[in-house]
NUTI-506651 format. One record per residue: residue number from 0; residue in one letter; x, y, z of N, C-alpha, C, CB in turn. Coordinates in steps of 0.2 Angstrom, whole numbers, plus 5000, padded with zeros to 4 digits. Each point is the difference from the previous one (the first is absolute). Glycine has a CB too. Example, Ala and Ser with C-alpha at 12.3 -4.5 7.8 and 13.67 -1.06 7.14 Angstrom:
[0; A; [5066; 4972; 5039]; [4996; 5006; 5000]; [5004; 5006; 5000]; [4991; 4994; 5006]];
[1; S; [5007; 5011; 4990]; [5004; 5006; 5001]; [4996; 5005; 5003]; [5006; 4997; 4990]];
//
This chain:
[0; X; [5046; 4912; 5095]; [4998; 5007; 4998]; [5002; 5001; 4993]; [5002; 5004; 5012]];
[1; X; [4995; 4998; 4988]; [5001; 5003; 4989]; [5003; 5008; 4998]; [4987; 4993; 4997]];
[2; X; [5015; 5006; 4997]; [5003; 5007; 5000]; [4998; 5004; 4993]; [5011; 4996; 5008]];
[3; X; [4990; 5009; 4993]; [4996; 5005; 4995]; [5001; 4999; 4991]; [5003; 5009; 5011]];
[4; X; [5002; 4986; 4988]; [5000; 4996; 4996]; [4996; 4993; 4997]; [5008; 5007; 5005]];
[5; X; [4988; 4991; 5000]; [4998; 4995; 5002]; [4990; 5003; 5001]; [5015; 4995; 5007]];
[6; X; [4984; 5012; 4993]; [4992; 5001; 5000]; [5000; 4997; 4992]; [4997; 5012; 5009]];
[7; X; [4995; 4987; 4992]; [4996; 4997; 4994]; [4998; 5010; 4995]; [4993; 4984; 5009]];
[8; X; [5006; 5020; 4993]; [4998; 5005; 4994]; [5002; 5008; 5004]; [4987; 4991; 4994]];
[9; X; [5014; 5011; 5002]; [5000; 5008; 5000]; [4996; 5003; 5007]; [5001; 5001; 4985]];
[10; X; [4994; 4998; 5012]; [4993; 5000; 5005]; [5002; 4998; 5010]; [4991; 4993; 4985]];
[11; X; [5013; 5001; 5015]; [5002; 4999; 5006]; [5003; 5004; 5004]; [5000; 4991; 4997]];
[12; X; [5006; 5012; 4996]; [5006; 5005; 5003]; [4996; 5006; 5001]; [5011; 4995; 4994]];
[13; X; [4985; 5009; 5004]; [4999; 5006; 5003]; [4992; 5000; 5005]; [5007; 5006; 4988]];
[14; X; [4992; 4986; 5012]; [4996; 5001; 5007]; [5004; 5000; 5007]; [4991; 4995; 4994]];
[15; X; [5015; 5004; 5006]; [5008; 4999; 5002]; [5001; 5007; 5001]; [5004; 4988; 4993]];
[16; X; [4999; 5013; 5004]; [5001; 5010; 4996]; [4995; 5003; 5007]; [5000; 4999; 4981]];
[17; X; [4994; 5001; 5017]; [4996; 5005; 5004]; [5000; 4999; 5006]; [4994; 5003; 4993]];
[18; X; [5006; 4991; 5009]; [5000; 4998; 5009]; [5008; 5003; 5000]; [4991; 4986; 5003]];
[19; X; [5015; 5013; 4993]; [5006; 5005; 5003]; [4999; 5007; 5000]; [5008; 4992; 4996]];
[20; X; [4989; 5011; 5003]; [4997; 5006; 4996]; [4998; 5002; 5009]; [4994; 4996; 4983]];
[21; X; [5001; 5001; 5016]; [4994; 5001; 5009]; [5004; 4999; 5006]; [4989; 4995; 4996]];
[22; X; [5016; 4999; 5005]; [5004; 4999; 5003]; [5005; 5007; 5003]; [4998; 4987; 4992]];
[23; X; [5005; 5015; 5002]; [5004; 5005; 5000]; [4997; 5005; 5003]; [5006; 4997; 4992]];
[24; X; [4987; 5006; 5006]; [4998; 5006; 5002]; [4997; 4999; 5008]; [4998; 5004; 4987]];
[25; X; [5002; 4988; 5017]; [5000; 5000; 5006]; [5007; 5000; 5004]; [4988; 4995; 4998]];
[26; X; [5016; 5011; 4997]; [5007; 4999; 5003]; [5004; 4994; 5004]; [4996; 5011; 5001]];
[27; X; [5002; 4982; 4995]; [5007; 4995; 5001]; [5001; 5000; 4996]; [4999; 4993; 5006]];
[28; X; [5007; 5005; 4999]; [5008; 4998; 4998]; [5000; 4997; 4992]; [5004; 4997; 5015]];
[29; X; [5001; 5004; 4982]; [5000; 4995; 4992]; [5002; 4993; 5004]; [5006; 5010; 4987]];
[30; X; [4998; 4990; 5018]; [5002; 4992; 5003]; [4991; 4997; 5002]; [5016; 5004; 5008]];
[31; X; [4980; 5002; 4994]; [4994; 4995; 5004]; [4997; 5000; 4994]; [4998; 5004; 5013]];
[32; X; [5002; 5001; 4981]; [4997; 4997; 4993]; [5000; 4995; 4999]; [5002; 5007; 4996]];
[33; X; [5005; 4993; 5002]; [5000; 4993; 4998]; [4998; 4992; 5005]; [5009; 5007; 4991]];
[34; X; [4993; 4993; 5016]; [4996; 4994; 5002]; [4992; 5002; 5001]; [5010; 4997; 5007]];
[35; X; [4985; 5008; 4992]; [4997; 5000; 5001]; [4997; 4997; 4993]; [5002; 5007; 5009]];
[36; X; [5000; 4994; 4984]; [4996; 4999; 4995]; [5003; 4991; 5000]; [4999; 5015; 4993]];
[37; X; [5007; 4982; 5008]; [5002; 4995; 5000]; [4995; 4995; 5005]; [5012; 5007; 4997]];
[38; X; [4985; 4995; 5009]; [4993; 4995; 5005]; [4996; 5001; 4995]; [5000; 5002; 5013]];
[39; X; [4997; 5004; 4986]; [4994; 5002; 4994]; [4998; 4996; 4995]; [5005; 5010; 4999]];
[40; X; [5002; 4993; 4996]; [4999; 4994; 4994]; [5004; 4993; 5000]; [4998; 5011; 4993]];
[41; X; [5008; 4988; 5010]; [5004; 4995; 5000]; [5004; 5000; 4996]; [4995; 4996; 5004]];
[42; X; [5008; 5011; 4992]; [5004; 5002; 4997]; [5006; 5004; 5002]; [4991; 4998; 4995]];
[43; X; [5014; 4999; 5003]; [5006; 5003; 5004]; [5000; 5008; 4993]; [5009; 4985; 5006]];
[44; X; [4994; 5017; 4997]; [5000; 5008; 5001]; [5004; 5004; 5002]; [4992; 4999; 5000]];
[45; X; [5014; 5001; 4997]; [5006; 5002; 5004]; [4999; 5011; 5003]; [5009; 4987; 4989]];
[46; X; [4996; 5012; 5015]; [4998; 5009; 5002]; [5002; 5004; 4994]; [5002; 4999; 5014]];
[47; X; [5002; 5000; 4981]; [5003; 5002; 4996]; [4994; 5001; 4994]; [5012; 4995; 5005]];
[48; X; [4985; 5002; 4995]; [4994; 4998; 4996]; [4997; 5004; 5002]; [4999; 4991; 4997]];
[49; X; [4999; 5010; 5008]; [4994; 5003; 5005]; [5002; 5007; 4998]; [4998; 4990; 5012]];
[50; X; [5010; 5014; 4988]; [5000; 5005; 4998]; [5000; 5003; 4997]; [5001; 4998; 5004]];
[51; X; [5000; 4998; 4988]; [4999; 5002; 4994]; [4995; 5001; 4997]; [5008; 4997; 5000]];
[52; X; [4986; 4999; 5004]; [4994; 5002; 4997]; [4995; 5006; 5005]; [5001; 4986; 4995]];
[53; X; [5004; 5014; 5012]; [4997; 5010; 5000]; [5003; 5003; 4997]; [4997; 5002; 5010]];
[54; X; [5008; 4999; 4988]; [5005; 5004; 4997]; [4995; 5002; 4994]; [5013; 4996; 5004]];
[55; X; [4986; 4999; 4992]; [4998; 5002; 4992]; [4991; 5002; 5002]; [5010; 4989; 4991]];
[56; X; [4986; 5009; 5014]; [4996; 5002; 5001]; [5001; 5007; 5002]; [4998; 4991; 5001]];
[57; X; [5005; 5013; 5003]; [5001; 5007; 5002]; [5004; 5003; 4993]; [5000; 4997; 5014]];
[58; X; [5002; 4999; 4982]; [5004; 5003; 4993]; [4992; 5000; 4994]; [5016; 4994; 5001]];
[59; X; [4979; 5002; 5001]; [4995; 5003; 4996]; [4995; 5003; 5000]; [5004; 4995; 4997]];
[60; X; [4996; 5007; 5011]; [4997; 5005; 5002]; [5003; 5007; 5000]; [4995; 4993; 5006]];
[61; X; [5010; 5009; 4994]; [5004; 5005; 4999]; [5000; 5002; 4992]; [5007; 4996; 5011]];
[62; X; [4992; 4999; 4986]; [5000; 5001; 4992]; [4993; 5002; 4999]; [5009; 4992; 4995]];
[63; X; [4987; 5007; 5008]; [4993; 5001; 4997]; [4997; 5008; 5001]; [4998; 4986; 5004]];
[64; X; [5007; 5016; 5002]; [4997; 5005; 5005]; [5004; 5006; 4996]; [5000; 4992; 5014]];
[65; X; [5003; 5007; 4982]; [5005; 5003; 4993]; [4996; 5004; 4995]; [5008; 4991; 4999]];
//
């Protein structure tokens, strides 16, 4: 399994990004996030990850909405 260190381009990580993105808004768990994106792509994806990237998501919708 590979880690987010370990993708080949930018481009990988925010097709990554939006499946957590869609993930989230079918209300799972950041624990089921991240095994789910982990079968997906075969990227480990810690839950701690998983919640910093809704967090700064919902921080830049909130800015936009300003």
């Amino acid at each position: 399994m590979r880690t987010l260190k370990e993708l080949f381009s930018q481009d990988e990580i925010e097709v990554i990004q939006k499946r957590v993105e869609e993930l989230r808004k079918s209300e799972l768990s950041y624990r089921g996030i991240s095994e789910q994106i982990s079968r997906e792509f075969d990227v480990k994806l810690s839950k701690a990850m998983v919640l910093r990237w809704c967090k700064a998501r919902t921080t830049r919708l909130t800015r936009q909405s300003e």
